[in-house]
C-alpha positions as CSV (number, residue, x, y, z in Angstrom):
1,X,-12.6,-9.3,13.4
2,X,-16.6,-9.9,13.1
3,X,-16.9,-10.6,17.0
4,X,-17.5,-7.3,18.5
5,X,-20.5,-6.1,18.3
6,X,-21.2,-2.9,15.8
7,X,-23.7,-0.3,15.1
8,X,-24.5,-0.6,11.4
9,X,-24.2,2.8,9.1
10,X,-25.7,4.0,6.1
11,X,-22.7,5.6,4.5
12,X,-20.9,5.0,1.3
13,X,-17.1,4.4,0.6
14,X,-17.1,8.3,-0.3
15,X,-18.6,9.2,3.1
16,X,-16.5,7.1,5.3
17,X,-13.4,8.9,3.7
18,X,-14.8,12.4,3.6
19,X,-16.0,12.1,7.3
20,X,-12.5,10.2,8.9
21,X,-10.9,12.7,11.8
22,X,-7.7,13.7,10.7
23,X,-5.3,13.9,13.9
24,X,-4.0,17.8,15.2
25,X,-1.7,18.7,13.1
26,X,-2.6,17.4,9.5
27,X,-4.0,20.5,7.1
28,X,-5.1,20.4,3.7
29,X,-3.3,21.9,1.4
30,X,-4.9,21.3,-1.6
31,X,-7.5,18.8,-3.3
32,X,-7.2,17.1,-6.7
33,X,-10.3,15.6,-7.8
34,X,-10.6,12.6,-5.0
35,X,-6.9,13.2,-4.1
36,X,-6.1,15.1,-1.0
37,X,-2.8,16.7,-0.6
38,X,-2.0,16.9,3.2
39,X,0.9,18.6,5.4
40,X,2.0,17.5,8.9
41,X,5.5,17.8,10.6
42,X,7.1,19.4,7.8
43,X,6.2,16.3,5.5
44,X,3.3,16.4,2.6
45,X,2.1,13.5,1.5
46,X,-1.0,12.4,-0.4
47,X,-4.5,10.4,0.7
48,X,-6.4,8.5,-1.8
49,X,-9.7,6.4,-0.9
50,X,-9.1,2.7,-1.7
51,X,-12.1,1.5,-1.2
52,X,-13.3,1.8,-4.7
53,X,-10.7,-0.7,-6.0
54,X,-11.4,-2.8,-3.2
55,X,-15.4,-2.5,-3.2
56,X,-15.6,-3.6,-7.2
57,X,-18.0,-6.1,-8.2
58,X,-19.0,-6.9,-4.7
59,X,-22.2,-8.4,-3.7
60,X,-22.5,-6.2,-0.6
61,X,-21.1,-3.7,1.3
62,X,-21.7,-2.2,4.7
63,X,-20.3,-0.5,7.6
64,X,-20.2,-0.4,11.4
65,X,-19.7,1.8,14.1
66,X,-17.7,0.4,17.0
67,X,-16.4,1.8,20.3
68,X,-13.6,4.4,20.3
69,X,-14.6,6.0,16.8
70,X,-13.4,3.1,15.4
71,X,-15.7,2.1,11.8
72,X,-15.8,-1.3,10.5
73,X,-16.0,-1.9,6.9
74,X,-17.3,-6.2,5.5
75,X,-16.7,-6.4,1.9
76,X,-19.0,-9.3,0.9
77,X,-18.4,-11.3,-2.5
78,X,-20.1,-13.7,-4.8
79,X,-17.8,-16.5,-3.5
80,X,-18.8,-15.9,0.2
81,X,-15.0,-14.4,0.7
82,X,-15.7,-11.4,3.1
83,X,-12.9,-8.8,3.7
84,X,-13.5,-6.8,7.2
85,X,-11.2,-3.6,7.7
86,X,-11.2,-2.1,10.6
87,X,-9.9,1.5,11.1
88,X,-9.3,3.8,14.0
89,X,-11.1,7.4,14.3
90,X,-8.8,8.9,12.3
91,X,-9.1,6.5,9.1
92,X,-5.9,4.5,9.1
93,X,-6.4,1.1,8.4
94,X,-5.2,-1.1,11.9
95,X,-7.0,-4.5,11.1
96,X,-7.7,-5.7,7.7
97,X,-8.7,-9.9,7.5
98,X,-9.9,-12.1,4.5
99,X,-12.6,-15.0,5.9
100,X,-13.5,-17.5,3.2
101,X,-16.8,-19.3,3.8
102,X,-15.2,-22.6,5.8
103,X,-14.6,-19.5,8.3
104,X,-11.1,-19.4,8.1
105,X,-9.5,-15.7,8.5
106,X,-6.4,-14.6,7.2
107,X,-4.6,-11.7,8.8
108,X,-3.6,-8.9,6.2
109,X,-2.7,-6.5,8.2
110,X,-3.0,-6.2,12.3
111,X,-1.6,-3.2,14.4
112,X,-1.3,-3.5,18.3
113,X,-4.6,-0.7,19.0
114,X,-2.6,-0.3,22.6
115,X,0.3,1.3,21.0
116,X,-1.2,3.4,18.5
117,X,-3.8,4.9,20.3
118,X,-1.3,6.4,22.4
119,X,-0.3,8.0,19.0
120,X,-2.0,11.5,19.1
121,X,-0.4,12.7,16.3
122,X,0.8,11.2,12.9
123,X,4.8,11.2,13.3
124,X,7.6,9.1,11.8
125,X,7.9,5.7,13.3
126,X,11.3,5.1,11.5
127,X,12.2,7.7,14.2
128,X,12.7,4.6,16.6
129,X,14.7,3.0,14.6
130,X,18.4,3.4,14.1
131,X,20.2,4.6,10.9
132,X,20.1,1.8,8.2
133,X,23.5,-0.3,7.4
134,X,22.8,-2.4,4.2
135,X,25.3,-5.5,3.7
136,X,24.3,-7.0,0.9
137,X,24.9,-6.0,-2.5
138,X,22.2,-3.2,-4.1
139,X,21.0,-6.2,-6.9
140,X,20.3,-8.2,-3.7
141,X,18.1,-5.0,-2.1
142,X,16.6,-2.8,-5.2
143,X,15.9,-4.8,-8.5
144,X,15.4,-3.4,-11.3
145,X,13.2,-4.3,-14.3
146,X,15.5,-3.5,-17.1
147,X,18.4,-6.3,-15.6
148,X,15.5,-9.0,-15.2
149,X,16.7,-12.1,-17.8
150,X,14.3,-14.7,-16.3
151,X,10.9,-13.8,-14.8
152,X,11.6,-16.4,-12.2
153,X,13.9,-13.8,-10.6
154,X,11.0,-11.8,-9.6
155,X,10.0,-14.5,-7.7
156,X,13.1,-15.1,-5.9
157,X,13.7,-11.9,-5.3
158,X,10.0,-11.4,-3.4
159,X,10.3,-14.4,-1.3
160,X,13.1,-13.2,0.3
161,X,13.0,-11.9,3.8
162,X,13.5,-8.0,5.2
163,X,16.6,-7.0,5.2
164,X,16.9,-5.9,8.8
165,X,15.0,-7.7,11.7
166,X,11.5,-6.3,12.1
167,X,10.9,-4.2,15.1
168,X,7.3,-4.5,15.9
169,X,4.2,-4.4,13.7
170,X,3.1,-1.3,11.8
171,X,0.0,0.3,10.6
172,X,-0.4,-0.1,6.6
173,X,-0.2,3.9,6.6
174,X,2.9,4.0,9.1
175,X,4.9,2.2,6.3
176,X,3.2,4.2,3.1
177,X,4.5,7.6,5.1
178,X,7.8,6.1,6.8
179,X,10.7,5.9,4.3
180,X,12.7,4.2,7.0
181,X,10.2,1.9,7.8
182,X,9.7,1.1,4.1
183,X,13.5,0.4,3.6
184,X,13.4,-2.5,5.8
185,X,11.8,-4.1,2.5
186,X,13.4,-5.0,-1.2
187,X,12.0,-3.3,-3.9
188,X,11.5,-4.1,-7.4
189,X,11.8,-1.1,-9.3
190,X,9.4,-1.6,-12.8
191,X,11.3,1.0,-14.9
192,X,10.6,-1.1,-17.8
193,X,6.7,0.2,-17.5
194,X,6.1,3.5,-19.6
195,X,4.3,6.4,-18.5
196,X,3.2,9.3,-21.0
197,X,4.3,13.0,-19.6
198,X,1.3,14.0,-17.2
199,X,-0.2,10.5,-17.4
200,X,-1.2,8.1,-15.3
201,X,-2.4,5.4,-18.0
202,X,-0.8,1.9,-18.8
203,X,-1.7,0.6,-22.5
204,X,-2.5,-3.0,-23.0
205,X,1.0,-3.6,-24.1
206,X,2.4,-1.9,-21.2
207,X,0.0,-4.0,-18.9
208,X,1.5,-7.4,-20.1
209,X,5.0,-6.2,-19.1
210,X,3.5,-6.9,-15.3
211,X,3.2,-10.2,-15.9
212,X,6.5,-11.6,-14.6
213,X,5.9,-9.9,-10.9
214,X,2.4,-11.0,-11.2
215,X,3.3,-14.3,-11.6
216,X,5.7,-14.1,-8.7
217,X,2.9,-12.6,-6.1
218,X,0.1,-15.4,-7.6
219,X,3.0,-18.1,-6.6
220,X,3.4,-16.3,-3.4
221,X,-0.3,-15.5,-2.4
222,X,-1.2,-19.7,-2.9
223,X,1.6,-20.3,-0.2
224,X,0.2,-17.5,1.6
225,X,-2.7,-16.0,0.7
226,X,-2.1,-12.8,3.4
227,X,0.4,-11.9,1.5
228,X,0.3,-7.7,1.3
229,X,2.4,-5.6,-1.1
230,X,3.1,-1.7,-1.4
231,X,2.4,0.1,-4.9
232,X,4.4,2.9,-4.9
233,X,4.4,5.8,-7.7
234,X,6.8,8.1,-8.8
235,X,6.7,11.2,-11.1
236,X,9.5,13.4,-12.4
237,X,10.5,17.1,-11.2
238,X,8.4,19.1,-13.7
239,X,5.1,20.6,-12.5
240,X,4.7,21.5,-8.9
241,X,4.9,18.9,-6.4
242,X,2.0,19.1,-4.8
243,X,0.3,17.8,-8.5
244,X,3.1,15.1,-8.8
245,X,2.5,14.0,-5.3
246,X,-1.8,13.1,-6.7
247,X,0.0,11.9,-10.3
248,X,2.1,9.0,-8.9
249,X,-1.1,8.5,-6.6
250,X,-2.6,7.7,-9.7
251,X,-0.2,5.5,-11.2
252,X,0.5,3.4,-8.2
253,X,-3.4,3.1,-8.1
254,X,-3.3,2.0,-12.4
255,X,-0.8,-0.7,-11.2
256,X,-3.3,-1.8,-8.7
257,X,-6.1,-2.4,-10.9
258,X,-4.1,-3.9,-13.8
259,X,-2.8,-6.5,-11.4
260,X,-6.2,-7.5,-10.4
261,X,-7.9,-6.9,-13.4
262,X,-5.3,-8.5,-15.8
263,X,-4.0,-11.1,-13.4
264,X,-6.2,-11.6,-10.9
265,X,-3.7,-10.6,-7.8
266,X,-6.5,-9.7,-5.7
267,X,-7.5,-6.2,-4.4
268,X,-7.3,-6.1,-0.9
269,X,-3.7,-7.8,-1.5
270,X,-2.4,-4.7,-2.8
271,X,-2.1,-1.2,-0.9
272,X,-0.7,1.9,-3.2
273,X,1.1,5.4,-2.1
274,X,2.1,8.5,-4.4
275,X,5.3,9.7,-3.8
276,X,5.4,12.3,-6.1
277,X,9.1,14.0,-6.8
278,X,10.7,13.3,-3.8
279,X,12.8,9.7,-4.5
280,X,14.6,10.9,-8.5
281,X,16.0,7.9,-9.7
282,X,17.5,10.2,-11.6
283,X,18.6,13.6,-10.5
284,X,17.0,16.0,-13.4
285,X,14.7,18.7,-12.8
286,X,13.4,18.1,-16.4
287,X,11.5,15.4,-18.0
288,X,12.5,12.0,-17.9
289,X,11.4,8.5,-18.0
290,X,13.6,6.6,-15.6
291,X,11.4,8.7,-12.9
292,X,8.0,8.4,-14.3
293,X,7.6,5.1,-12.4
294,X,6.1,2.7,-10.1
295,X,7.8,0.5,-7.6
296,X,7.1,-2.8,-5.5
297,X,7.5,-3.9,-1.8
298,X,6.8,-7.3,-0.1
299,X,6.0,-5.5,3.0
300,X,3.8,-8.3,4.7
301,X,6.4,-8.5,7.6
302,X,5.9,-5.0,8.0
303,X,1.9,-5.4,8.8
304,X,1.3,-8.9,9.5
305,X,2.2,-10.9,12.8
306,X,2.0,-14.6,11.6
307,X,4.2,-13.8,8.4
308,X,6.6,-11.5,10.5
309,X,7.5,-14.0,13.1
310,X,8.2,-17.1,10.6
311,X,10.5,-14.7,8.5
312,X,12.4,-13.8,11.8
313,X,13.3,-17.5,12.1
């Protein structure tokens, strides 16, 4: 990750988002506050800058320019943990790595740079794949909050592998913008978290109802600390979707921190994605609670080549 030799930049976390390349195709549709609302091949989807959440509290922080447009971001902390993204000219992260002072690296995320630079254009990998066939029950595949007894059963339930054999690697962003991609992976639907109408805020008491999957990823993350799991946020059908789409950016994002903040899961563990009104738990073009949510995907055999090949064992 650190080997190649870079150009160092003076740009901030702002900068480096503001200035990515977005690939032919992508137009803005509209901007709320730092969240950009963007349309290609008849999808719209949302773009957020995590580098706040993941910058916090850090000792340094610094960038690089290397060859092909490609920027390199080191994240250095008080505990001489550095975290080194790397991501291609137009901003997706390919390479993300954890190196702890003994100079051991773990491998977040990795994407073969071969393949996707042949990717002009952003398009649906899931595309590739053929339709889904699920054979297990749906308690086995979605769990919900509400049916949880024992908090152990978070655990269990995020250990388990994919439910369908994993292709090849993909790029964090392919899965955040591939809902066929991301169904290869369980979910763990929180609808026992409450959001206010319009907001994106958890209350203290709210916070400590995160506790049971928290515990299950801090048991994970010591068996293997490259362990990497999808946020995602939902909102439901009232106001247009283009502000629900930069609302349940928001909340996956409030998830984010409180796990980190709260419990210590840490940043660069965690990736978050808005998806707005498009997945209704339930079917209502009014108000309601069950959609104002926030889900949770084990997806590191999605991203990450070590943990993708012991799972297909």
């Amino acid at each position: 990750m650190d080997q190649e030799k870079g150009k160092r930049i003076e740009l901030t976390p702002e900068q480096i988002v503001r200035e990515r390349r977005r690939p032919q195709g992508a137009d803005v549709v509209k901007q709320f506050g730092d969240r950009v609302i963007l349309q290609f091949n008849n999808q719209t989807f949302v773009e957020s800058n995590e580098a706040p959440r993941i910058t916090r509290g850090a000792r340094d922080v610094y960038y690089e320019d290397l060859s092909g447009g490609r920027t390199r971001e080191i994240v250095e902390r008080d505990n001489g943990v550095r975290i080194i993204t790397i991501r291609n000219r137009n901003g997706d992260v390919i390479r993300r790595s954890r190196i702890t002072p003994d100079g051991r690296e773990y491998v977040l995320t990795y994407v073969d740079e071969r393949y996707y630079n042949d990717v002009d254009e952003w398009r649906d990998p899931g595309d590739e794949l053929p339709p889904m066939r699920l054979t297990i029950p749906r308690r086995d595949y979605i769990l919900d909050s509400e049916e949880v007894e024992d908090p152990d059963e978070y655990y269990t339930f995020l250990e388990q592998p994919p439910v369908e054999r994993v292709q090849r690697l993909y790029s964090i962003d392919e899965v955040k913008r591939s809902a066929r991609v991301r169904d290869i992976a369980r979910r763990i639907d929180l609808d026992t978290l409450n959001f206010d109408f319009g907001s994106a805020t958890i209350s203290d008491t709210e916070v400590q109802k995160l506790d049971g999957v928290a515990s299950a990823m801090e048991k994970l993350l010591k068996k293997n600390p490259a362990e990497t799991f999808l946020i995602e946020g939902h909102t439901d059908a009232v106001g247009t979707p283009e502000a629900n789409l930069a609302l349940s950016d928001r909340r996956a994002e409030a998830v984010a921190e409180a796990l980190t903040n709260a419990f210590g899961i840490p940043a660069e563990n965690l990736t978050t994605q808005g998806y707005g009104e498009e997945y209704l738990k339930v079917n209502t073009p009014g108000p309601n609670r069950e959609n104002r949510r926030v889900a949770i995907r084990r997806i590191t055999s999605l991203v990450a080549p070590v943990a993708s090949n012991s799972d297909q064992q």
